[in-house]
C-alpha positions as a Markdown table, in Angstrom:
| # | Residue | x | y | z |
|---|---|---|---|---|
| 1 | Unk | 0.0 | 0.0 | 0.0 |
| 2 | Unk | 3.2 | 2.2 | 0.6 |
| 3 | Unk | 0.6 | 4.5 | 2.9 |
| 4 | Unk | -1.7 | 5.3 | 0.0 |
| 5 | Unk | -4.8 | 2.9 | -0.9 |
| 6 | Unk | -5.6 | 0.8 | -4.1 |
| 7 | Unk | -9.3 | 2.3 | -6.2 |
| 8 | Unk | -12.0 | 0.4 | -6.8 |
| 9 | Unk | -11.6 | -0.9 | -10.0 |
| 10 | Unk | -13.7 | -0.8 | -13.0 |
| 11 | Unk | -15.1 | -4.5 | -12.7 |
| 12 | Unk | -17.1 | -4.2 | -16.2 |
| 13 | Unk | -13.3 | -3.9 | -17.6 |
| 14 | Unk | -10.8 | -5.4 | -15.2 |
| 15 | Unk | -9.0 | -2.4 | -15.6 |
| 16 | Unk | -7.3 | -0.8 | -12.0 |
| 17 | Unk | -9.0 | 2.5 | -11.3 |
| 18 | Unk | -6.8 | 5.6 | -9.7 |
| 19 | Unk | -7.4 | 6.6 | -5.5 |
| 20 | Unk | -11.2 | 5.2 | -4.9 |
| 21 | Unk | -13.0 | 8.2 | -3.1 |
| 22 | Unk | -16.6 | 8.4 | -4.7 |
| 23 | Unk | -18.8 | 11.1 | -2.9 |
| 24 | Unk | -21.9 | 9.7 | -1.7 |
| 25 | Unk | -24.2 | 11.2 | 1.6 |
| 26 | Unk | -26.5 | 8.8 | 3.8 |
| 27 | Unk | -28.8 | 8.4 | 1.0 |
| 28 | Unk | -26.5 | 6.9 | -1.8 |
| 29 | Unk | -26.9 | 10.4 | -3.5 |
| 30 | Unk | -23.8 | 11.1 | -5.7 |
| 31 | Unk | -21.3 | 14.2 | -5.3 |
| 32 | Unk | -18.8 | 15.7 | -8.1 |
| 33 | Unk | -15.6 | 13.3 | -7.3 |
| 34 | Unk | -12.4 | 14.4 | -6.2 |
| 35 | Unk | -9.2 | 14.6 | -7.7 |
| 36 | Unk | -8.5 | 11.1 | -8.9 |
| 37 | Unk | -11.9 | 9.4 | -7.6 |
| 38 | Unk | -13.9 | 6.6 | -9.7 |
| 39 | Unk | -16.9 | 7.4 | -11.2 |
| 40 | Unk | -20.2 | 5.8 | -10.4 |
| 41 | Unk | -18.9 | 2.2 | -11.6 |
| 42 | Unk | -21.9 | -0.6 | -12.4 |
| 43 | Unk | -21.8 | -4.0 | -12.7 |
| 44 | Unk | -24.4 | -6.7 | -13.4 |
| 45 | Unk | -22.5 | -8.9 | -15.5 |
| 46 | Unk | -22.7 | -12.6 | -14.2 |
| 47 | Unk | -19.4 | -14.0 | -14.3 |
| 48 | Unk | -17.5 | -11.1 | -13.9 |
| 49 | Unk | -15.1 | -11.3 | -10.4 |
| 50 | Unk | -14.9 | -8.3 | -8.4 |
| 51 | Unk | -12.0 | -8.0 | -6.4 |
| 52 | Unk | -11.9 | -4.0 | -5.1 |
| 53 | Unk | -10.3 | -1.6 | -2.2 |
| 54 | Unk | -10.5 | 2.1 | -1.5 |
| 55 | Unk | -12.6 | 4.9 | 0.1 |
| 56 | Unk | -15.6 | 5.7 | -0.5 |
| 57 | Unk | -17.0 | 9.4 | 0.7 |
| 58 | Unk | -19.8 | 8.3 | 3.4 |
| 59 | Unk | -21.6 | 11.2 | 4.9 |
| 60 | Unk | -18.1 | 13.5 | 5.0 |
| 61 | Unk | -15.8 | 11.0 | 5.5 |
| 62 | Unk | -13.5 | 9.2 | 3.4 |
| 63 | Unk | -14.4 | 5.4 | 5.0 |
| 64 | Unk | -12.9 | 2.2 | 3.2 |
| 65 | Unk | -14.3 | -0.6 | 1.8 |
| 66 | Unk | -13.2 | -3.9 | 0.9 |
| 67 | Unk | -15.6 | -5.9 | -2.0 |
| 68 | Unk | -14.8 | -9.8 | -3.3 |
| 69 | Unk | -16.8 | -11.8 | -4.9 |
| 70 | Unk | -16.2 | -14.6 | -8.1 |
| 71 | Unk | -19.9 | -12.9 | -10.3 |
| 72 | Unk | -21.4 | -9.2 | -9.9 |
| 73 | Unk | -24.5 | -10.6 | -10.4 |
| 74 | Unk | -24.1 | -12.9 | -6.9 |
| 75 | Unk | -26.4 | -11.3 | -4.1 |
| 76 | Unk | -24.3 | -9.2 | -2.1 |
| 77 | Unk | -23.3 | -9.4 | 1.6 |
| 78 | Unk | -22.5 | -6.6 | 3.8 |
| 79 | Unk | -20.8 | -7.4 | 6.2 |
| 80 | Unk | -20.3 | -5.3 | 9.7 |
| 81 | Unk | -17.7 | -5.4 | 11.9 |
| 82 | Unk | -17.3 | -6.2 | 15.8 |
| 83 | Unk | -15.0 | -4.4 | 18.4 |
| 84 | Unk | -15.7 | -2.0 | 17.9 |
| 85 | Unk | -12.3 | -0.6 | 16.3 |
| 86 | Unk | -11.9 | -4.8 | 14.7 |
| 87 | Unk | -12.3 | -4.7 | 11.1 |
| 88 | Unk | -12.2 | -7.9 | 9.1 |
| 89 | Unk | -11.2 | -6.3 | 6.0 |
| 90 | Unk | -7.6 | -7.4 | 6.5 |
| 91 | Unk | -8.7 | -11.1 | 6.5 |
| 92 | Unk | -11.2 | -10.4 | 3.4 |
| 93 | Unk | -8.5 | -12.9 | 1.7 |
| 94 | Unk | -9.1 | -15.8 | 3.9 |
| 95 | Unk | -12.1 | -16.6 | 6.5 |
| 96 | Unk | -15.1 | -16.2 | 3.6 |
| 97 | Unk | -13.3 | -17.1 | 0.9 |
| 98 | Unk | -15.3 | -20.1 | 0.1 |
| 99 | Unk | -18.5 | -17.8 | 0.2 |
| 100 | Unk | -17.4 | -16.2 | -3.0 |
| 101 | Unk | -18.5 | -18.5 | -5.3 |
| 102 | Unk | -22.1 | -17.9 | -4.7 |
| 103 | Unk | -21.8 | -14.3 | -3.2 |
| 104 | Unk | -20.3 | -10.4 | -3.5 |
| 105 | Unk | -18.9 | -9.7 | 0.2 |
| 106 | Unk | -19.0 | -5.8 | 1.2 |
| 107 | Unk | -16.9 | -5.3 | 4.1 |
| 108 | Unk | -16.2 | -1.5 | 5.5 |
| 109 | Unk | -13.5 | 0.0 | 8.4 |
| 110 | Unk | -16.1 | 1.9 | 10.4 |
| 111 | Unk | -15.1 | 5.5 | 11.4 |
| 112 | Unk | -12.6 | 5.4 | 14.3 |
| 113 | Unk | -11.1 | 1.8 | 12.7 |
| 114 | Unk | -8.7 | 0.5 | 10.6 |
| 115 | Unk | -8.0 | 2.5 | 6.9 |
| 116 | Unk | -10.7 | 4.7 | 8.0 |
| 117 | Unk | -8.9 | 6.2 | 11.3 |
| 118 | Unk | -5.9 | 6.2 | 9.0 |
| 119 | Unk | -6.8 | 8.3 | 6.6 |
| 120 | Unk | -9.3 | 10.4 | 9.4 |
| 121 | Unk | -7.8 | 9.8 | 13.7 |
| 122 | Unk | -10.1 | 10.8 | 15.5 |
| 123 | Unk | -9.3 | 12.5 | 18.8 |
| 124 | Unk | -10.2 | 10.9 | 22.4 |
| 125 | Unk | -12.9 | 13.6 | 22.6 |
| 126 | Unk | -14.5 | 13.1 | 19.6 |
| 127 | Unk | -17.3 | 10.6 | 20.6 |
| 128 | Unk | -18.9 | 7.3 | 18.6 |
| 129 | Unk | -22.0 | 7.3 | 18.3 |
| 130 | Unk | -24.1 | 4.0 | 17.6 |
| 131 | Unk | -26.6 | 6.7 | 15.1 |
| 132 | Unk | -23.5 | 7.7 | 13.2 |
| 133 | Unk | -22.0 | 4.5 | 12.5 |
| 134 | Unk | -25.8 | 3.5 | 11.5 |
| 135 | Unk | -26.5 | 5.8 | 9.2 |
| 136 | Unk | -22.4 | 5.4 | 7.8 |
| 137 | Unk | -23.4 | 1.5 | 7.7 |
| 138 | Unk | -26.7 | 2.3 | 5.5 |
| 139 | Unk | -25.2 | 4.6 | 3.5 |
| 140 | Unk | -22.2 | 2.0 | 2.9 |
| 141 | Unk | -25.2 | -1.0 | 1.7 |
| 142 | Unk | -26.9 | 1.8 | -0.4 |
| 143 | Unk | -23.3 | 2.4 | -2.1 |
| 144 | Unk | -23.1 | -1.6 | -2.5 |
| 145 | Unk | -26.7 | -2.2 | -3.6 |
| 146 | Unk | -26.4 | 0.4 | -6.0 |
| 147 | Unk | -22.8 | -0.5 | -7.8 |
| 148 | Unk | -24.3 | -4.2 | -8.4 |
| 149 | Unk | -27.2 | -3.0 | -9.8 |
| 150 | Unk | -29.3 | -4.3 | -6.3 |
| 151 | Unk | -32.5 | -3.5 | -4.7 |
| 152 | Unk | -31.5 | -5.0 | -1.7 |
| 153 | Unk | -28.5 | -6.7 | 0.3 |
| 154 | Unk | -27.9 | -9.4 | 3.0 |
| 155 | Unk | -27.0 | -8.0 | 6.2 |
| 156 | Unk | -24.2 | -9.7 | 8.5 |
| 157 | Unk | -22.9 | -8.6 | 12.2 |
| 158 | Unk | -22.0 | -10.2 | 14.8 |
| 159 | Unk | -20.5 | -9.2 | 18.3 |
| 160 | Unk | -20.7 | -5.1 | 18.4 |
| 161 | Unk | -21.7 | -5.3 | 15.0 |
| 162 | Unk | -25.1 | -7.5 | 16.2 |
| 163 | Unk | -25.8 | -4.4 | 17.6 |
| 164 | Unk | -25.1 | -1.8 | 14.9 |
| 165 | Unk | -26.9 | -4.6 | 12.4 |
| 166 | Unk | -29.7 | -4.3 | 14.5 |
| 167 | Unk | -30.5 | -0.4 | 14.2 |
| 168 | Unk | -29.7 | -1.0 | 10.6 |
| 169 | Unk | -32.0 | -3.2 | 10.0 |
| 170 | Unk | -35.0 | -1.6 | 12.2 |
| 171 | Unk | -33.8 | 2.4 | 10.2 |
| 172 | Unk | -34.2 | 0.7 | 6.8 |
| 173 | Unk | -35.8 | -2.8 | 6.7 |
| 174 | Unk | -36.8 | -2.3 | 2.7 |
| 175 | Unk | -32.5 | -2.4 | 2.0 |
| 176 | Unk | -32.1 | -5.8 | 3.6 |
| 177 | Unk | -33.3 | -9.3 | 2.5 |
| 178 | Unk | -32.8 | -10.3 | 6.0 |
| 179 | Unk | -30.3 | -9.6 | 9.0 |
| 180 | Unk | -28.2 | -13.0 | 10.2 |
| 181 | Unk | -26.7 | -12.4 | 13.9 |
| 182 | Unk | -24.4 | -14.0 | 15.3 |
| 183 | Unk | -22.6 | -13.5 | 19.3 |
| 184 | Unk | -25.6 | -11.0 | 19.8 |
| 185 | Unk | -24.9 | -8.1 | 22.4 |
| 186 | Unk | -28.7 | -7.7 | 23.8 |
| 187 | Unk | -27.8 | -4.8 | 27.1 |
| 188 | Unk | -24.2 | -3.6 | 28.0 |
| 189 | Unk | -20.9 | -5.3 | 27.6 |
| 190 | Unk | -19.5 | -7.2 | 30.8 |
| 191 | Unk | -22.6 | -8.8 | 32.2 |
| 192 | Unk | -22.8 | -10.6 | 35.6 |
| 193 | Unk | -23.5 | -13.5 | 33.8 |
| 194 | Unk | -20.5 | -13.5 | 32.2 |
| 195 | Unk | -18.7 | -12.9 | 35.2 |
| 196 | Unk | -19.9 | -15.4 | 37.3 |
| 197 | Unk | -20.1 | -18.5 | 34.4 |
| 198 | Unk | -16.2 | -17.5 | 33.8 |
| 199 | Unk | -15.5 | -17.1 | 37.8 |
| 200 | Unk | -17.2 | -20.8 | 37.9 |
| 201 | Unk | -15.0 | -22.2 | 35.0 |
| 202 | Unk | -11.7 | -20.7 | 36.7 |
| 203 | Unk | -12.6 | -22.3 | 40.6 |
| 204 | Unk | -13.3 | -25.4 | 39.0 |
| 205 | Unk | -9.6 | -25.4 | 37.0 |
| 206 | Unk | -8.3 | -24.3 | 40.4 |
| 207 | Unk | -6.6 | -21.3 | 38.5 |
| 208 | Unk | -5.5 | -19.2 | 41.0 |
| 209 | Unk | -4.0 | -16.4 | 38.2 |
| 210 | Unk | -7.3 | -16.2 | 36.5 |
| 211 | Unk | -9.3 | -16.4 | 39.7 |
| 212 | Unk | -6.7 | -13.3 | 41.4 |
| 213 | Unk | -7.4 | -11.1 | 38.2 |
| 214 | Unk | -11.2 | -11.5 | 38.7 |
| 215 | Unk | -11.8 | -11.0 | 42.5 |
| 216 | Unk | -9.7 | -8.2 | 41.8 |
| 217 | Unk | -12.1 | -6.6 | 39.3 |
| 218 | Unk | -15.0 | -7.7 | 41.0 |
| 219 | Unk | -18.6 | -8.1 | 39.1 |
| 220 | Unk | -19.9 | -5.6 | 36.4 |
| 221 | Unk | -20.8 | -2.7 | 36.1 |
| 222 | Unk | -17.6 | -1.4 | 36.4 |
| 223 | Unk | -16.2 | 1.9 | 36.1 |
| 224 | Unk | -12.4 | 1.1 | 34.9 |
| 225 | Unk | -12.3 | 0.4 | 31.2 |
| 226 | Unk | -9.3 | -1.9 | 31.5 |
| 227 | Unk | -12.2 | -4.3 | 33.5 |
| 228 | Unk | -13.6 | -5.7 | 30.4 |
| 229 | Unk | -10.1 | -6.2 | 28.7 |
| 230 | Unk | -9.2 | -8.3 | 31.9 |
| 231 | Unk | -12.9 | -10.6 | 31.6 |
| 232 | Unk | -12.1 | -10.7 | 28.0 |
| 233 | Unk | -9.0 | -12.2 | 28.3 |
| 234 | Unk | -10.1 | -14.5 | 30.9 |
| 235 | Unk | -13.2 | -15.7 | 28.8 |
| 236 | Unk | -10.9 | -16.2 | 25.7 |
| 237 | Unk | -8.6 | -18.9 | 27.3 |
| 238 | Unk | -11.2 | -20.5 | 28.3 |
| 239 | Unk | -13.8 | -20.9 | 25.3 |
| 240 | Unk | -10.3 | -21.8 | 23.5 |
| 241 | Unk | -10.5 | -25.2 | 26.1 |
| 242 | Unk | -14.0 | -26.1 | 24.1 |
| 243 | Unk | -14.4 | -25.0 | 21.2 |
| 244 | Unk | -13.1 | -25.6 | 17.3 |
| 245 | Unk | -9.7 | -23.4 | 16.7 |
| 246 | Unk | -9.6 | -20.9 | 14.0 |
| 247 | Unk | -7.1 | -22.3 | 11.5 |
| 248 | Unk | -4.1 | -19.8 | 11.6 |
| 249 | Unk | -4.2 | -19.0 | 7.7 |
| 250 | Unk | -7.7 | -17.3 | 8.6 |
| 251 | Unk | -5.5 | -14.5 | 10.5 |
| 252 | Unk | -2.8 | -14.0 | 7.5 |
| 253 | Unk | -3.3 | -10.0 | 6.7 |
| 254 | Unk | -3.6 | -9.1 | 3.0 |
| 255 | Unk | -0.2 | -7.0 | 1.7 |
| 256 | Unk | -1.8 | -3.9 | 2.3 |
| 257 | Unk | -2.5 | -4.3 | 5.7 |
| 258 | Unk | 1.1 | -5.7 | 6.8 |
| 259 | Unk | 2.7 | -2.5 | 6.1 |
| 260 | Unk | 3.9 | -0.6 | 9.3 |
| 261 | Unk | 1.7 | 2.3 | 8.7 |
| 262 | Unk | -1.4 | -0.1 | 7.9 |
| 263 | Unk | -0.6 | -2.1 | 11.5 |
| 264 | Unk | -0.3 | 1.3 | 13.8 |
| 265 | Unk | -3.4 | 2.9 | 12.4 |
| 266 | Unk | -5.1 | -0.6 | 13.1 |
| 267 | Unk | -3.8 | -0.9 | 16.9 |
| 268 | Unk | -4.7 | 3.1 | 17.1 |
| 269 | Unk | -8.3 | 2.8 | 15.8 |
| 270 | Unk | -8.3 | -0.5 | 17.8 |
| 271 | Unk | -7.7 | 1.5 | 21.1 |
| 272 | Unk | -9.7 | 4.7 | 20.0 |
| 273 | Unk | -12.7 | 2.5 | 19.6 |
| 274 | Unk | -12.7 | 0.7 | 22.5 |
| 275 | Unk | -12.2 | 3.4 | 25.0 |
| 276 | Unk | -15.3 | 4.6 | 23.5 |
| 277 | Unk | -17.2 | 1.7 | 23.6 |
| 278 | Unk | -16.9 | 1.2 | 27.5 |
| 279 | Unk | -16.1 | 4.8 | 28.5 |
| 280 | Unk | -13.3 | 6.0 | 31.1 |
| 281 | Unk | -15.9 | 5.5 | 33.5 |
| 282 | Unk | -18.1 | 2.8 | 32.8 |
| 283 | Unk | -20.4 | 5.8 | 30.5 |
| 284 | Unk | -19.5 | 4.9 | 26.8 |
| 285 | Unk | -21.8 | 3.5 | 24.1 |
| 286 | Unk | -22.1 | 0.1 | 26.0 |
| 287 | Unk | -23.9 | 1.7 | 29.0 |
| 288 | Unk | -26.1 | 2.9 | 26.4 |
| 289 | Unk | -27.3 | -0.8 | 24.8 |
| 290 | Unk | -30.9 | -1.5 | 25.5 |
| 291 | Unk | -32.5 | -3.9 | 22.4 |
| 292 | Unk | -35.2 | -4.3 | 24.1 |
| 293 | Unk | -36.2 | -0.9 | 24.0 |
| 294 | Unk | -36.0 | -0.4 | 20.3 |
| 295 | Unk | -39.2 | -2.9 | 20.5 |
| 296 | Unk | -39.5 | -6.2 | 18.8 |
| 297 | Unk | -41.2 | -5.5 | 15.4 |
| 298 | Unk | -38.7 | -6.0 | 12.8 |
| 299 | Unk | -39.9 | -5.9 | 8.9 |
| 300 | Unk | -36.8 | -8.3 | 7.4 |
| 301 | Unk | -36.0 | -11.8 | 8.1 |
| 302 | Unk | -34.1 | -12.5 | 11.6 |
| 303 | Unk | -31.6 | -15.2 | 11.7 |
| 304 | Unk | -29.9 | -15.8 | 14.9 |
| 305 | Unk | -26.3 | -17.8 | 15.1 |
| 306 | Unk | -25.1 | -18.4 | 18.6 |
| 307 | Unk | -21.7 | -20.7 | 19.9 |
| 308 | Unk | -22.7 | -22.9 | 22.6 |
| 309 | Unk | -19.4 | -22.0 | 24.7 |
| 310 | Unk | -19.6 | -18.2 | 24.2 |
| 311 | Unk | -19.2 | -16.5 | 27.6 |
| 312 | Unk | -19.1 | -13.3 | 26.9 |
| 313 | Unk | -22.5 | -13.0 | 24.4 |
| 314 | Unk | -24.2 | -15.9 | 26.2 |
| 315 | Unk | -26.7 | -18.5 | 24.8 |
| 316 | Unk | -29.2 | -17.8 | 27.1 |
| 317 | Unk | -29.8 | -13.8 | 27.0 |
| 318 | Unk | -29.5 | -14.0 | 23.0 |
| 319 | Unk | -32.0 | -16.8 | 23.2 |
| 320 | Unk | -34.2 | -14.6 | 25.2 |
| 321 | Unk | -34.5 | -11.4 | 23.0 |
| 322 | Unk | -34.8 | -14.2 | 20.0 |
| 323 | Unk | -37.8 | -15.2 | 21.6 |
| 324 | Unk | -39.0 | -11.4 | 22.5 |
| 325 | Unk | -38.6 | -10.5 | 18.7 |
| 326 | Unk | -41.5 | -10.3 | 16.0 |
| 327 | Unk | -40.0 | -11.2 | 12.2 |
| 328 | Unk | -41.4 | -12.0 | 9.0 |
| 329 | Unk | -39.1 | -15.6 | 9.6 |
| 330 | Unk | -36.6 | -15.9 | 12.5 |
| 331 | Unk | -34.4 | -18.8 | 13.2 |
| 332 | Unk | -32.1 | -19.8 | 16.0 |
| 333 | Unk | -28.9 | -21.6 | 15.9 |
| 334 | Unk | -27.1 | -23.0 | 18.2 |
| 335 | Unk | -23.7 | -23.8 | 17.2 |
| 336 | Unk | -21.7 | -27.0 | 19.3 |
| 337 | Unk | -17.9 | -26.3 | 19.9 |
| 338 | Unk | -18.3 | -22.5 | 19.3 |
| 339 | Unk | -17.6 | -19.4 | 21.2 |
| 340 | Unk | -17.6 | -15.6 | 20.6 |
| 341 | Unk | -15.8 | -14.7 | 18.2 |
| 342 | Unk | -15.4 | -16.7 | 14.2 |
| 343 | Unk | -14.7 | -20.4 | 14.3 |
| 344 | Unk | -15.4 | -23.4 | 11.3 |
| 345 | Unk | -18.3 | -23.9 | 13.2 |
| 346 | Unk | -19.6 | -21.1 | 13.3 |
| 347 | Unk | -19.1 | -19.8 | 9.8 |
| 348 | Unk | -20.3 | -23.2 | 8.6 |
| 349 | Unk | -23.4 | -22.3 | 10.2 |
| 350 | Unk | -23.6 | -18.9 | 9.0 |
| 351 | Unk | -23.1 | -20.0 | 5.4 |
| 352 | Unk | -25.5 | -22.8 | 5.8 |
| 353 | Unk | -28.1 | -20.3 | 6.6 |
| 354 | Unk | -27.4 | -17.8 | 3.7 |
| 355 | Unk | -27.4 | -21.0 | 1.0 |
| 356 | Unk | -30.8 | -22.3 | 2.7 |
| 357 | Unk | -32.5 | -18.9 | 3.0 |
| 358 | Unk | -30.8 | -15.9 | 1.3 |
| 359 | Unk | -29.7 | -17.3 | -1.8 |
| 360 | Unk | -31.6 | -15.3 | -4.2 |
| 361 | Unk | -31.2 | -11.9 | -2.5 |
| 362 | Unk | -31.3 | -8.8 | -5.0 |
C-alpha cells in the first residue's frame, strides 16, 4: 500500500481504477468526485469477479471498503464489523473465501477503525455514536446495492456489529433481505452473567492467576475500562478449552494491511474505539445498549447464530431477545464447539443459513 490505498476498480473492464473516493451522503446520492476518484462504476454482469479496495466518501468522511466476490450478479453481503475498532477487512483474503463463489462480500472500516482512522484519527474527545456509525453502515449498503445494480443486500454482524446490524435493520428494513446475527450483544458489555459463568470455570480449573485477576475486578458494572479487557482475556482462554480453533491462515493479513503504517493505524483505531465503547468510567456507548427498548417489530427476516461456549455474548440472554422479537421468519442456531468470536463452526453455520435462505437476495 506504501501509505496510499488501491481504487475500486472498474469491474465491467478489469481495468485498475486511480485513489477510490466516490462522494456519496446517507442516502447513496452522488457528489462531483475528487481529484482522482472513480466514477459511479456498475456491474451486473454474471461472471465477472470483483475483487476491489479504496474509500468511498460516506456522509463527509472518506471510509474504506473492501468488496470480493467470483460474479457481480451474486447477491451481495455486507458485512459489519465487531469491536468496535476490529475490522475484518484485513482477513477479506481468507475466512469467507469459500462464500465467493455464490456471493459479493462488502466489508467496510467503520469511522474510528482501521484504513478509515488512517486516513481520518479521531481524537479521544471526539465521541462514537451508535446513530453515526448507523446511518455510515446504511449509506455503505446503499453504495453496495447500487454499484451491483441491487435492490436489496444481505446484512451480517455479529458481536458489536449485532448491535449496529440491529439499528440498521429496524432504520431501513426495505434495504435488507434479512439480517443474520451471530454473538448477539442484547444490554451492556461485561454482564454478571459472564462474570460469574467465567469465575465458575476458573474455581473449578483451580486457577488461582485467572481467579486473582477477577476478585480483583469484581462483578460488572464497572467503572475502569481496563475491567472488560481483563474478563475478556479470561473468557478467551477459556472458550479456547471447548471450542473448534480458527485455523491460523484465517488471520494471515492481506499485503496492504502488513505494512507498518497499515498495523499502527489498526492498533490506534483498535484502542480509540474501544475506550469509547466502555467509557473512562463505565459511560460509553455500551452503558447505552438496551435492544429491548427499540421494541421487537422488525420488517426483514431474523436469523440468529449463537456458539454454545460463548461467555461473553451468552446462549441464554440471545435466546431470550430471540424469543422477545416479532419477524417475518426468525431462526435460531445454536452452534456446538463454538464461542464468541469466528470459528469453522460457526461460519459453517452462518453460510448454511445464507445457501438455505438468502440465496436469491437482490
Amino acid at each position: 500500500m506504501n501509505g496510499e490505498p488501491h481504487g475500486f476498480s472498474d469491474c465491467s473492464s478489469g481495468s485498475p481504477g486511480g485513489i477510490g473516493v466516490l462522494g456519496i451522503g446517507a442516502h447513496g446520492s452522488g457528489r462531483p468526485p475528487v481529484a482522482g476518484a472513480l466514477l459511479d462504476t456498475v456491474c451486473t454482469t454474471a461472471g465477472t469477479p470483483v475483487d476491489d479496495k479504496g474509500f468511498v466518501r460516506i456522509n463527509g468522511m472518506d471510509q474504506w471498503v473492501r468488496i470480493k466476490g467470483s460474479s457481480c450478479a451474486n447477491p451481495i453481503i455486507v458485512l459489519i464489523h465487531g469491536g468496535p475498532g476490529n475490522p475484518t477487512t484485513p482477513f477479506a483474503d481468507n475466512v469467507y473465501k469459500d462464500w465467493e463463489q455464490h456471493y459479493t462480500i462488502v466489508q467496510w472500516d467503520q469511522r474510528g477503525s482501521g484504513m478509515t482512522y488512517g486516513r481520518t484519527p479521531l481524537a479521544d474527545d471526539v465521541p462514537l455514536r451508535i446513530e453515526q456509525l448507523r446511518d455510515d453502515g446504511l449509506a455503505v449498503a446503499r453504495f453496495a446495492a447500487k454499484r451491483f445494480g441491487k435492490r436489496q443486500v444481505i446484512l451480517m454482524g455479529g458481536s458489536w456489529s449485532s448491535v449496529l446490524g440491529v439499528h440498521m435493520a429496524k432504520a431501513d428494513p426495505a434495504m435488507f433481505c434479512g439480517y443474520i446475527s451471530s454473538s448477539q450483544l442484547v444490554n451492556g458489555f461485561g454482564q454478571r452473567g459472564s462474570y460469574d459463568a467465567t469465575l465458575s470455570r476458573a474455581r473449578a480449573a483451580s486457577d488461582a492467576d485467572s481467579i486473582a485477576r477477577l476478585n480483583a475486578i469484581g462483578p460488572p458494572p464497572w467503572t475502569n475500562p481496563r475491567n472488560a479487557g481483563i474478563l475478556r482475556r479470561v473468557i478467551v482462554k477459556y472458550e479456547r478449552l471447548v471450542t473448534t480453533p480458527a485455523p491460523k491462515s484465517w488471520w494471515a493479513t492481506s499485503p496492504e494491511y502488513a505494512t507498518a503504517k497499515a498495523e499502527a493505524d489498526y492498533a490506534a483505531g483498535e484502542d480509540y474505539s474501544w475506550l469509547q465503547f466502555v467509557g473512562l468510567h463505565g459511560d460509553g456507548i455500551a452503558s447505552t445498549i438496551d435492544l429491548y427498548q427499540l421494541g421487537p417489530k422488525f420488517a426483514v427476516p431474523f436469523y440468529m447464530v449463537q456458539g454454545a461456549e460463548d461467555l461473553l455474548t451468552m446462549p441464554e440472554p440471545s435466546r431470550r431477545y430471540f424469543d422477545f422479537i416479532d419477524a417475518p421468519r426468525k431462526q435460531f442456531v445454536l452452534v456446538p464447539a463454538a464461542g464468541h468470536d469466528p470459528n469453522p463452526p460457526m461460519v459453517e453455520a452462518q453460510y448454511k443459513l445464507l445457501r438455505e435462505q438468502l440465496g436469491t437476495c437482490g
